[in-house]
Each structure stands twice: as C-alpha cells, then as structure tokens.
C-alpha positions as CSV (number, residue, x, y, z in Angstrom):
1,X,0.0,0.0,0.0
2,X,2.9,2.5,0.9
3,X,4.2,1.5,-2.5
4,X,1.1,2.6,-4.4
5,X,1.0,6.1,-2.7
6,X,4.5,6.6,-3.5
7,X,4.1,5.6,-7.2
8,X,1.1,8.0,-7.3
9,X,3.2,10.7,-5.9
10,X,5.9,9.7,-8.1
11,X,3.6,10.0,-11.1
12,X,2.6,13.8,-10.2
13,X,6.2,14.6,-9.8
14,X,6.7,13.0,-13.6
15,X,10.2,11.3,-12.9
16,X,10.5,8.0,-15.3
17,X,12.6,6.1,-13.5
18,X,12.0,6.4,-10.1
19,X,8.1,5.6,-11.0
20,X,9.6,2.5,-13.3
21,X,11.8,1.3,-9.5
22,X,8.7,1.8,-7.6
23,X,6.5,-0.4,-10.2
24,X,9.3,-3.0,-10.1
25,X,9.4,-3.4,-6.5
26,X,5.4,-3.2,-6.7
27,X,5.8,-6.1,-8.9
28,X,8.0,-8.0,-6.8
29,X,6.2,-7.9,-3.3
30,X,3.0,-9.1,-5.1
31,X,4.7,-11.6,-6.5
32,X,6.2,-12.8,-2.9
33,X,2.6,-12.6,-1.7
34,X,0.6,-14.2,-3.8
35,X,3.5,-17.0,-3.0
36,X,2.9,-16.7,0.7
37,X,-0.7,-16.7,0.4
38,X,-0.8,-19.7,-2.2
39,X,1.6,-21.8,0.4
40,X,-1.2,-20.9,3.4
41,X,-3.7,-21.8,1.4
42,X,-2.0,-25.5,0.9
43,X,-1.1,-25.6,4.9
44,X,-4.7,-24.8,5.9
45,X,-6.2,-27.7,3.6
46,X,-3.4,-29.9,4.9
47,X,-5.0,-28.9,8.5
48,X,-8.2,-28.8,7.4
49,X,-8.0,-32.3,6.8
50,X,-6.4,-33.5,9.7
51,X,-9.1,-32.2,11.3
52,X,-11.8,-33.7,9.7
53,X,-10.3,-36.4,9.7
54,X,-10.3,-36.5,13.9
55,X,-14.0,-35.9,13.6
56,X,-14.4,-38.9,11.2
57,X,-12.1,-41.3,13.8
58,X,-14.4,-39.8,16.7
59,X,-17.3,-40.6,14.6
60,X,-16.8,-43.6,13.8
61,X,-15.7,-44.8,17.1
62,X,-19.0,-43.7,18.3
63,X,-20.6,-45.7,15.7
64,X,-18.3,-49.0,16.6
65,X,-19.8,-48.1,20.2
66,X,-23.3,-48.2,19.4
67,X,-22.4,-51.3,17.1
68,X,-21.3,-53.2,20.2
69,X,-24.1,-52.5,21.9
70,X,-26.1,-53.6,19.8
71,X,-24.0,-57.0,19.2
72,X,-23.4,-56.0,15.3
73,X,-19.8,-57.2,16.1
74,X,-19.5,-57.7,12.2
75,X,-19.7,-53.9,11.8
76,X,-17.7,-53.4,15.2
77,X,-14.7,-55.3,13.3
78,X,-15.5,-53.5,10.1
79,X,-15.5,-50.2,11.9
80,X,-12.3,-50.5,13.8
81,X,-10.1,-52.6,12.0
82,X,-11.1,-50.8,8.5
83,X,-12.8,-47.3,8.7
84,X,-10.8,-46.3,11.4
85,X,-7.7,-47.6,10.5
86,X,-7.8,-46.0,7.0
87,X,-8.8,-42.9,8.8
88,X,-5.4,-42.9,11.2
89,X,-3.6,-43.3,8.5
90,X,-4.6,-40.6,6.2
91,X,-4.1,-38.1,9.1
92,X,-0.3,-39.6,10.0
93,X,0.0,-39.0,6.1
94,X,-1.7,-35.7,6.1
95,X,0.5,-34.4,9.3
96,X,3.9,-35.9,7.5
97,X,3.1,-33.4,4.5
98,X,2.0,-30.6,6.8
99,X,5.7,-31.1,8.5
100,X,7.3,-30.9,5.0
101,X,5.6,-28.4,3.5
102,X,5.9,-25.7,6.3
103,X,6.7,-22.5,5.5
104,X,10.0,-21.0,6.9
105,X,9.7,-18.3,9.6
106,X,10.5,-14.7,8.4
C-alpha cells in the first residue's frame, strides 16, 4: 500500500525512472505474496484435513460403540479394524506433509 501512494506521488512529480523502480518493487512484493498466500492456502487444507479427519475417527468410534451394543460385532470389526484404521492413516500421512511443507519463519 505505501508502494502505491508513492508511485502516485511519483507520477505527479513526472520522474521516469523512479516511478519505473517503484513499479518493479510493486511487482515483486505481489509476486512474494501471492506466493505466501498460495503456500497458506495448501497448509490450511493440509490442517483442514487433519481435522476432519479427527471428527471422522471420533465418529466412527462412536458408531463402533453403538455397534457393540447392539452385538453388530461384524460392523464393530469392520468399523475399527477398516474405517478407522484407514482414517489414522490418512491423518499420519496428512500431518507428515504438513511437517514438509511448512513454510520458513520470516
């Protein structure tokens, strides 16, 4: 934003290349965060996920509850040694590529 009011300042005071160095470096820091912003965007699916994914586990081990209860012990097994299961392992998988992917601290 300071950037923009100096290049409209620039542009009253008619000087070429000082208004060409001040729409460079515009350039540039749009560029950097539109990077920044594309690399959040990625990190908060990535946790977006993981959460889900704990609600789904929770969910599910709810369902295996009610299951056993109800002596379904088929769906019990199916619930726990399948559903939930496939669930832990997506959110180890999704929390590995959260830890690679991080962005670096500035």
């Amino acid at each position: 934003m300071q950037l923009e009011i100096e290049i409209e300042a620039i542009k009253r005071e008619n000087d070429q290349s000082k208004l060409k160095s001040l729409n460079l470096e515009l350039a540039n820091v749009k560029e950097e965060r539109n990077e920044i912003f594309a690399k959040w965007e990625t990190e908060k699916s990535v946790v977006d996920n993981i959460q889900k994914t704990k609600m789904d586990i929770e969910n599910y081990k709810a369902e295996a509850e009610r299951a056993e209860r109800n002596g379904d012990y088929g769906k019990v097994a199916e619930i726990r040694y399948g559903k939930i299961k496939d669930a832990q392992e997506n959110r180890q998988n999704c929390k590995r590529n959260s830890q690679n992917n991080r962005m670096p601290a500035h």
